[in-house]
N, C-alpha and C positions, 0 to 999 in steps of 0.2 A: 457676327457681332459678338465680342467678348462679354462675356458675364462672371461678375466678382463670383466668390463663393459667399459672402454674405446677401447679395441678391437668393442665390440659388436655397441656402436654406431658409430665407425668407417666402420663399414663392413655396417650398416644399412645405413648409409648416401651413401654411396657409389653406393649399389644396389637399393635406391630410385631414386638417382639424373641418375643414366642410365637406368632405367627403364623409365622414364620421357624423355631421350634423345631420348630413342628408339620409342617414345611414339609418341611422336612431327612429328620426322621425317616421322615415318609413317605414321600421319594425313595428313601431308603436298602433302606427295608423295600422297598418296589416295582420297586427297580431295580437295586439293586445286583447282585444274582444273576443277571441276564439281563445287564449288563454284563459281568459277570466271567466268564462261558462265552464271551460273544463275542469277547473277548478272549483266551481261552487258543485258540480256535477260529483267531485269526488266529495266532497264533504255531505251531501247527502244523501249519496251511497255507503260512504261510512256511518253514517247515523242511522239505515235504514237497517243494516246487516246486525248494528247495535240489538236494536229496539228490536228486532226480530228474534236473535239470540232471548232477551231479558224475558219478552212473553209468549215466548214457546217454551219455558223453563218455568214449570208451577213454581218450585221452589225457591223462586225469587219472588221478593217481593214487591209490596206498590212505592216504595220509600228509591229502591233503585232505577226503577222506571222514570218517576219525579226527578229526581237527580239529573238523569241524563235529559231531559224532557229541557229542564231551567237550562242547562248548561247549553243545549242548542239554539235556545234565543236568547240567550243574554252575549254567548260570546261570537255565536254565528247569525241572528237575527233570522233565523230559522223555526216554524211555527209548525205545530202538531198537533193535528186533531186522529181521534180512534172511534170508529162506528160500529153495533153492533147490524148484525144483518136484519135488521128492521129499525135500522139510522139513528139508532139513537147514539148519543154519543156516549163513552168511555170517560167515568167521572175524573182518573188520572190527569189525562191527557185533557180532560174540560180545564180541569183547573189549574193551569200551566196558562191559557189561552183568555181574553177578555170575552166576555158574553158575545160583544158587538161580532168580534173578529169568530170565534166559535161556530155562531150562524153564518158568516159568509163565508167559511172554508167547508163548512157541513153540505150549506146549497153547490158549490162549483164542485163537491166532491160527486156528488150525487149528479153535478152535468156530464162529470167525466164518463162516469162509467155508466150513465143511460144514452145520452146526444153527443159523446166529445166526437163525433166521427164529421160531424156539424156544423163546428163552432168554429165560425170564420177566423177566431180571434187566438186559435191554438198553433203553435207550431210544436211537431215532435224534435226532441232532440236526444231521445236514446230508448229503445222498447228491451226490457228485457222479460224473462218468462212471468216475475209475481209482480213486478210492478213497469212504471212508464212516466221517464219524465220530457216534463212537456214547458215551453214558453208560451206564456199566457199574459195577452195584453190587456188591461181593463179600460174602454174606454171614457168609462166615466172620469176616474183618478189619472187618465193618460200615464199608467204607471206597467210596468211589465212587470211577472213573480216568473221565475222558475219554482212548478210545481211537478211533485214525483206522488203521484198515488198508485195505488192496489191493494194489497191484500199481505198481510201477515199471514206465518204457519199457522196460527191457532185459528185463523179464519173469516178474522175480522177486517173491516176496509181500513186504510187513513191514508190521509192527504199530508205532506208538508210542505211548508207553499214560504220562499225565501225571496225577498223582492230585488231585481237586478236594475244595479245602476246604470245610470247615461253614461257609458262607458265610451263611445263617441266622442262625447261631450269632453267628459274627463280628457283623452286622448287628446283632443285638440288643445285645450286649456294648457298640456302638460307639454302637447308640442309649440305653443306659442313661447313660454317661457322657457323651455330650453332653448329653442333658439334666441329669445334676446340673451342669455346669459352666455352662450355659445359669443354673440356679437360681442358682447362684453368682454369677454375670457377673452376673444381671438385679436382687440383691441390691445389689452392689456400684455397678452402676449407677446403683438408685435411690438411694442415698445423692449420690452424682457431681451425675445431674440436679437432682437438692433443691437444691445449693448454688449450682450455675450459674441455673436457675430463679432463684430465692430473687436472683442478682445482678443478674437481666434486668428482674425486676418492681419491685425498688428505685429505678430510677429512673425507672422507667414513675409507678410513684406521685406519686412527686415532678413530672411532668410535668402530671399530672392537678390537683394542686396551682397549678401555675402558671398553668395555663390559667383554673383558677376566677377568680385572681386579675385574669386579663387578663380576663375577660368586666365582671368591676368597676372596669375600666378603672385598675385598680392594674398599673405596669409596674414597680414594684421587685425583686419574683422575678425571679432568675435561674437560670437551670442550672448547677451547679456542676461538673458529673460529664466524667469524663477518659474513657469508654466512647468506643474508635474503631472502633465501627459503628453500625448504621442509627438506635440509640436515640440514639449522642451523636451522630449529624449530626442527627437529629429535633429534638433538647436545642437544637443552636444556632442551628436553623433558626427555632426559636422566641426563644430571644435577640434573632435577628436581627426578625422581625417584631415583638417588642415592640417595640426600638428603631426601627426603622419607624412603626408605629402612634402612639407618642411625638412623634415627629416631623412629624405629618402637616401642623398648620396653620403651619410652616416650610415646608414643603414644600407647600403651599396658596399662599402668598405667594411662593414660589419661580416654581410655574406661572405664576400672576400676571404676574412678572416676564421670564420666557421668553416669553409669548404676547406681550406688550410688544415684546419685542426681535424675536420671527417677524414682527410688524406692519413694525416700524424698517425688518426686510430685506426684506422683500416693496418696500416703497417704494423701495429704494435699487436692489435688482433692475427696478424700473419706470424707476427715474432712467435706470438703465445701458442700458437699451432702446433709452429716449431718445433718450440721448447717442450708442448705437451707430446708428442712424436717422440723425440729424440729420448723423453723422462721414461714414456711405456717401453721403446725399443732398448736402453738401458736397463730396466727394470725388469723385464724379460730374460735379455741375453744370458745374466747369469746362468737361471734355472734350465735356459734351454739348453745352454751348453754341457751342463751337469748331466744332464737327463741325456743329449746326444754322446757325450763322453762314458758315462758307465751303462747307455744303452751297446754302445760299441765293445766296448769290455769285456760285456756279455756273448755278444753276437760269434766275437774272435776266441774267447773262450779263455783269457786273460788266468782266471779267478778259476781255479778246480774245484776247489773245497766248497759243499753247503752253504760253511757261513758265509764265506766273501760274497757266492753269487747270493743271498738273503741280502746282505748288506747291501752291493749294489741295488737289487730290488726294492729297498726301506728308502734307499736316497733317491733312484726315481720315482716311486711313488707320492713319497714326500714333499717334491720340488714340484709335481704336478698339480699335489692338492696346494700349492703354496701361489700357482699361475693360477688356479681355476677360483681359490680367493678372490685376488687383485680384480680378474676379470669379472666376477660377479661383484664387485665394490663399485668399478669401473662401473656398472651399467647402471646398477642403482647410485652412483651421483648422478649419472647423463640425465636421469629420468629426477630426479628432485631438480637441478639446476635450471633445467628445461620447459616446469613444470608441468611434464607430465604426470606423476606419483600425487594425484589430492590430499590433500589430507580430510581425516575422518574426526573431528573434534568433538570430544564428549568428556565427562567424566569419571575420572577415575582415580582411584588409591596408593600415590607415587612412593608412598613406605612399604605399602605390602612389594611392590615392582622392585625398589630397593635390596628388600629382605630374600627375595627370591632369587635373584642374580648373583648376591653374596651367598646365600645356599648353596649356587650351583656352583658356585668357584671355589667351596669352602676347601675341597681336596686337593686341588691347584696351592691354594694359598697355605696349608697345611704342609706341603710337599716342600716350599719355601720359606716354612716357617716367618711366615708373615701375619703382622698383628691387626685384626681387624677393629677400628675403634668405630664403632653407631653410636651418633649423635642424633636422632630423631623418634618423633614420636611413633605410636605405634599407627596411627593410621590420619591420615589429611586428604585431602581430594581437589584435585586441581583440573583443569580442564586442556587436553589437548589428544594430539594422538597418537592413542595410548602404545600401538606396535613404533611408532615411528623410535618416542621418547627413549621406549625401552632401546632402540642401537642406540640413540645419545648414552644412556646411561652406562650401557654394557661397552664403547669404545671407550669412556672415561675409565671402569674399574678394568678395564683389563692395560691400559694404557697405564694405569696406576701401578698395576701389578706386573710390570714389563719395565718398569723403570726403577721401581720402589726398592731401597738400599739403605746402610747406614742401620737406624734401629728397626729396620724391618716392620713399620710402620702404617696405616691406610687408615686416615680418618673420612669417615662419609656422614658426613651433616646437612641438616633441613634449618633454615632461616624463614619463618613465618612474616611477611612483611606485612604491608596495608591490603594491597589489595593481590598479590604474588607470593610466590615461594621460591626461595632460593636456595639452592641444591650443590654440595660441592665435594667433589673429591678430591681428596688431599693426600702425598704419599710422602714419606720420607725418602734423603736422596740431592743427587748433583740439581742443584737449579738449572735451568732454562736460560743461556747468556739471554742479556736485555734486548740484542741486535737480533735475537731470532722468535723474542713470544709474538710479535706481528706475524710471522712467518710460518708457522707452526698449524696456520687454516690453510695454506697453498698445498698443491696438489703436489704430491710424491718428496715434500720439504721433507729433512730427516737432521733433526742436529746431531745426532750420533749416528752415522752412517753402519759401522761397523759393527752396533750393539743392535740396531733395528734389523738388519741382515741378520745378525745370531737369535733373534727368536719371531723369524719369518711378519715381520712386519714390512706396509708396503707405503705408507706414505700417503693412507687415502682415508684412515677411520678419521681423522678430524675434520678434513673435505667435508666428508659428509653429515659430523655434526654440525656444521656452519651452514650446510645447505636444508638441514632440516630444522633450526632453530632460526637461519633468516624465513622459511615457511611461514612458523610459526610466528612469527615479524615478535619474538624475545629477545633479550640480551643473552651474551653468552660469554668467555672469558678464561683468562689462563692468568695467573698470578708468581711470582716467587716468595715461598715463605723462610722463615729462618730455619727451617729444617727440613726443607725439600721445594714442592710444587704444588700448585692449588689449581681445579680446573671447577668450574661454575656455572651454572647456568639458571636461567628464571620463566618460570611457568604463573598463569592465569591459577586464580585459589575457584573453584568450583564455588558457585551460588549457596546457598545455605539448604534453599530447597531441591536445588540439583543433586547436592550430596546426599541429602534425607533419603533420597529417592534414590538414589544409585543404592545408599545399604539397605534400606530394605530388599531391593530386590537383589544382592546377596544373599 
């Protein structure tokens, strides 16, 4: 037999919330009464340990005693009497106590410790070495005390005798009205669940509806319902696969056209293999033909004289450190493009880094009487990193210094932005045609073929500032100005306390 799911959480709320009654009540009836001893048991073991402490201590006096004395029957209904060993009683501890109550804690004290072994009417309920308490019923007042007597350090007896409620009684009393209020709650409940049920299955139905529709491949049903949980994300999830499913031989023809276009790049990926092949095997042949040509020269013995065979020997060595360049260029783009090469990002001094690469070039640029103009401050702090940026910088200035003509020119400037720095080397000199500054990040591009040949350039330091400045996911840039070329790039300004902290620990 089929069952709604509002029947089901009906039935389950039902056999939760009585299982839980039956639950309670049972604790109560079973435990309440061995709680509640255990608990009167600690409190007058903590006032026993008290009182023992205050007059085994001369130096305290009868005002602290009194103190604690009030405080355990006014707030624990807790009574105490103190005997000397010929029964008389402890004026302190009399006058805390009513005459009446005085004497008849004085006599039962005095039963305990002659006849309690006796007294039909005693139940023990914990012996320790100075003292013993016990449940004691009286049957005149049908009333029960938990009483603890013995003996204090200084050597004297006392009884304190606290009277234990019909906790039974209580119990039942406590379990009759939880359960009508349980009847009540679970009344009231069931109406509650009905309506909420009764909301949850409304559109469960309606879903069941749609789906019929969608098995008849009818996608006009929609889910109407504004429910913001699992039923209306269910609602639009099915929405959403109608409109999917509707959609499919659009999206048939779609794939179609993607697999088309994976073909297109797969071929174009082929082209660029190619073309990267045929740039290295070009790019090589030169040098190797030099080197195999005046390797041969030598070998035949061409060249008599010293200097020719030196000479020969300066052009092969030359043209090898000029391959073992390109190929170590070559490896470190593989390893940026690839990313394998991390980058290590931290802060650091992009003017001091500046200042130190036009130091080391200075003899270079002196030899070519080339004018170096610094536009920047003496020190700023940006965050990236720091060996990478330095090839960025040092492929710009020497790219500067490889091109740079006319007034023999190099301006290198710093642009403090909002939250960036923008870095640019500039040289005087033939511009860059417009058709080739896009061209100028591709691998082995050279707009002067024949000028890039005469001072061993390979077509690969810009590669690699584009592969280590998309890293750094910054802008980066090639310009034409009215009296030369502008090359650019932009870096992260280090934190205020990142930088603090970097110069100190300079």
């Amino acid at each position: 037999m089929k069952s709604s799911i509002r029947t089901q959480i009906m039935t389950a709320f039902i056999v939760i919330l009585t299982l839980t009654m039956v639950l309670c009540i049972g604790l109560n009836n079973g435990l309440l009464k061995d709680f509640y001893y255990q608990k009167k048991q600690e409190k007058v073991v903590h006032y026993y340990e008290k009182l023992d402490q205050l007059t085994n201590n001369k130096s305290e006096n009868d005002s602290k005693v009194s103190a604690v004395l009030i405080s355990m029957r006014d707030a624990d209904n807790i009574s105490f009497i103190q005997t000397t060993s010929d029964w008389s009683l402890d004026e302190v501890s009399a006058n805390c106590v009513s005459n009446m109550q005085a004497s008849e804690l004085r006599h039962r004290l005095m039963q305990y410790i002659l006849v309690w072994d006796r007294m039909d009417t005693v139940t023990t309920l914990k012996q320790a070495e100075r003292y013993k308490i016990l449940k004691y019923y009286d049957p005149v007042e049908g009333t029960s005390y938990m009483d603890c007597y013995g003996s204090l350090s200084n050597g004297t007896f006392f009884l304190m005798s606290t009277p234990l409620e019909a906790v039974q009684d209580s119990a039942q009393i406590s379990n009759q009205f939880f359960m009508f209020t349980c009847l009540g709650g679970m009344l009231l409940a069931l109406i509650v669940i009905s309506v909420i049920s009764n909301r949850l299955t409304r559109p469960l139905l309606q879903l069941t509806e749609i789906a019929d529709h969608m098995a008849n491949l009818d996608f006009t049903s929609k889910y109407t319902g504004d429910l913001n949980n699992e039923i209306g994300l269910l609602g639009n999830s099915m929405n959403s696969m109608s409109e999917q499913l509707e959609s499919t031989i659009n999206q048939l023809q779609t794939a179609n056209e993607q697999l088309k276009k994976d073909i297109d790049e797969k071929i174009q990926i082929d082209e660029v293999r190619k073309e990267f092949l045929s740039n290295v095997s070009h790019e090589l042949k030169t040098p190797i033909a030099l080197i195999q040509g005046y390797a041969e020269g030598l070998q035949e013995g061409i060249s008599d004289d010293p200097e020719s065979r030196a000479f020969y020997c300066d052009v092969i060595v030359d043209e090898a450190k000029k391959m073992n360049r390109m190929v170590r260029k070559l490896l470190t783009l593989n390893h940026l493009e690839f990313g394998q090469d991390a980058l290590t990002e931290e802060p650091f001094d992009i003017c001091e880094m500046l200042t130190t690469l036009l130091n080391s070039s200075a003899l270079e640029m002196q030899k070519k009487e080339i004018k170096v103009i610094k536009q920047y401050p003496v020190s700023c702090m940006v965050i990236g990193d720091e060996f990478k940026i330095e090839e960025v910088c040092t492929n710009y200035i020497s790219n500067a210094m490889n091109h740079v003509n006319g007034d023999m020119r190099i301006c290198v400037t710093l642009e403090e932005q909002e939250d960036t720095v923008k870095i640019t080397v500039a040289n005087t000199g033939d511009p860059i045609p417009e058709d080739s500054l896009d061209k100028v990040w591709i691998k082995f591009y050279k707009v002067d073929k024949a000028r890039t040949r005469e001072y061993g350039g390979s077509g690969i330091g810009l590669s690699i500032v584009k592969a280590i400045m998309d890293a750094h996911k910054q802008p980066f840039g090639v310009y034409n100005t009215e009296e030369g070329v502008a090359f650019w790039f932009c870096l992260k300004k280090a934190p205020k306390e990142e930088a603090d902290v970097q110069e100190n620990e300079e």
